[in-house]
N, C-alpha and C positions, 0 to 999 in steps of 0.2 A: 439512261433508258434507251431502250430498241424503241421504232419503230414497229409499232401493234400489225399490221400487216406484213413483217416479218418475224414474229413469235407467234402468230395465229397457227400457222402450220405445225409448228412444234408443240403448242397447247394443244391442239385438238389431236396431236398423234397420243397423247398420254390421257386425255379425256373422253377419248373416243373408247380408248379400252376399259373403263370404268374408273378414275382417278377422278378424284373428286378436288378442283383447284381452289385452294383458298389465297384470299386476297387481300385477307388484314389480319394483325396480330392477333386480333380478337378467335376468330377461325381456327389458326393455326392452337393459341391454347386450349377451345374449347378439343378439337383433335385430339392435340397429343395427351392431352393430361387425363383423356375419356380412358375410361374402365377397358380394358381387352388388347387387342393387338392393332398398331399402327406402322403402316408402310409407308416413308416419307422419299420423295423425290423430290430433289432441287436440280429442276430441269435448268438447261441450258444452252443461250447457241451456238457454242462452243463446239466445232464440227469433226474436232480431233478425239474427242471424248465422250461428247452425249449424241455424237454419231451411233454408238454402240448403247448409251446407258442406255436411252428409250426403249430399243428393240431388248435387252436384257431384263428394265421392267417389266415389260409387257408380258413376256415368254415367264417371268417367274412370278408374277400375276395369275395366272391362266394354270399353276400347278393346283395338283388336289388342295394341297393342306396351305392355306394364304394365311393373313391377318383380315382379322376383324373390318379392316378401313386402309384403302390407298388413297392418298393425299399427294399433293403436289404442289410447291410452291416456284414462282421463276424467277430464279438469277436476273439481275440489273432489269426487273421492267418494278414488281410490287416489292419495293423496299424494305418497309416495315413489318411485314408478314416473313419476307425473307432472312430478316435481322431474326425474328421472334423464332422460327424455327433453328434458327443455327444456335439462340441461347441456349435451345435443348440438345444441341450437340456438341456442347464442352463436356470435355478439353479438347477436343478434334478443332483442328485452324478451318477457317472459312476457307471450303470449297467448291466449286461447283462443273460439271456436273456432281453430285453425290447424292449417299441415300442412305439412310437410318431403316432402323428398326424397333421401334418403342412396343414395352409391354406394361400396362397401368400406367404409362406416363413415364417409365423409366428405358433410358436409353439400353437397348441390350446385343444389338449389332450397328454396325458403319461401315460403311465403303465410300473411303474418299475417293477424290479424283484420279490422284497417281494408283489406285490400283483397279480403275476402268480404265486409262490410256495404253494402249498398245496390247488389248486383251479383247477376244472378241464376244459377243452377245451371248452365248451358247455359256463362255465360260464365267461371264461374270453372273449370270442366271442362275448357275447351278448353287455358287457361292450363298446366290439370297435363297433357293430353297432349301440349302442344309438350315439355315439360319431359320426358315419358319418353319422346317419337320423338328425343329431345336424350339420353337417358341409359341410356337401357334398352336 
């Protein structure tokens, strides 16, 4: 686990944009498994890759057509809530940063981490709003 005064800044950049953070498995399936569309980010402090994820969330957050619920859980600080969203992300290997897209509960987009690293904000943004003009 971080140090809470070094993930404050990074929860409140994805919380601040309306991400709703859960912090126990409980949370997380009450989230995914709800009726409609769900945005899942497994933020991270990871500076080489959720450098860009956050600012990508955010920007494709903020298009017309979203999902239903943006959610957010953190890598290496809430375990158990972190474990519980990534069960809903098999077969994909634990990664983080990364970010889902459930619809009823069923997984219907993913971007791992290797296809946020070395890509910038703008482009991994677009990727999730084809994905919610596709599902939302």
């Amino acid at each position: 686990m971080y140090p809470e005064y070094l993930v404050e800044p990074m929860r409140k950049d994805l919380t601040g944009a309306g991400f709703e953070e859960l912090k126990t498995p409980e949370e997380v399936d009450a989230a995914i498994s709800s009726e409609g569309t769900v945005f899942v980010v497994v933020n991270s402090v990871c500076g080489c890759a959720a450098a860009n994820a956050r600012p990508a969330a955010k920007i494709a957050a903020s298009h017309e057509k979203r999902p239903d619920r943006l959610v957010t859980v953190f890598a290496g600080m809430e375990k158990a809530a972190v474990d519980k969203a990534r069960s809903y992300m098999l077969p994909y290997p634990p990664s983080s940063p990364s970010m889902a897209l459930f619809k009823d509960g069923r997984l219907v987009h993913m971007i791992e981490r290797h296809q946020i690293e070395g890509r910038g904000a703008q482009m991994i943004a677009d990727n999730l709003t084809a994905a919610f003009e596709q599902y939302c």
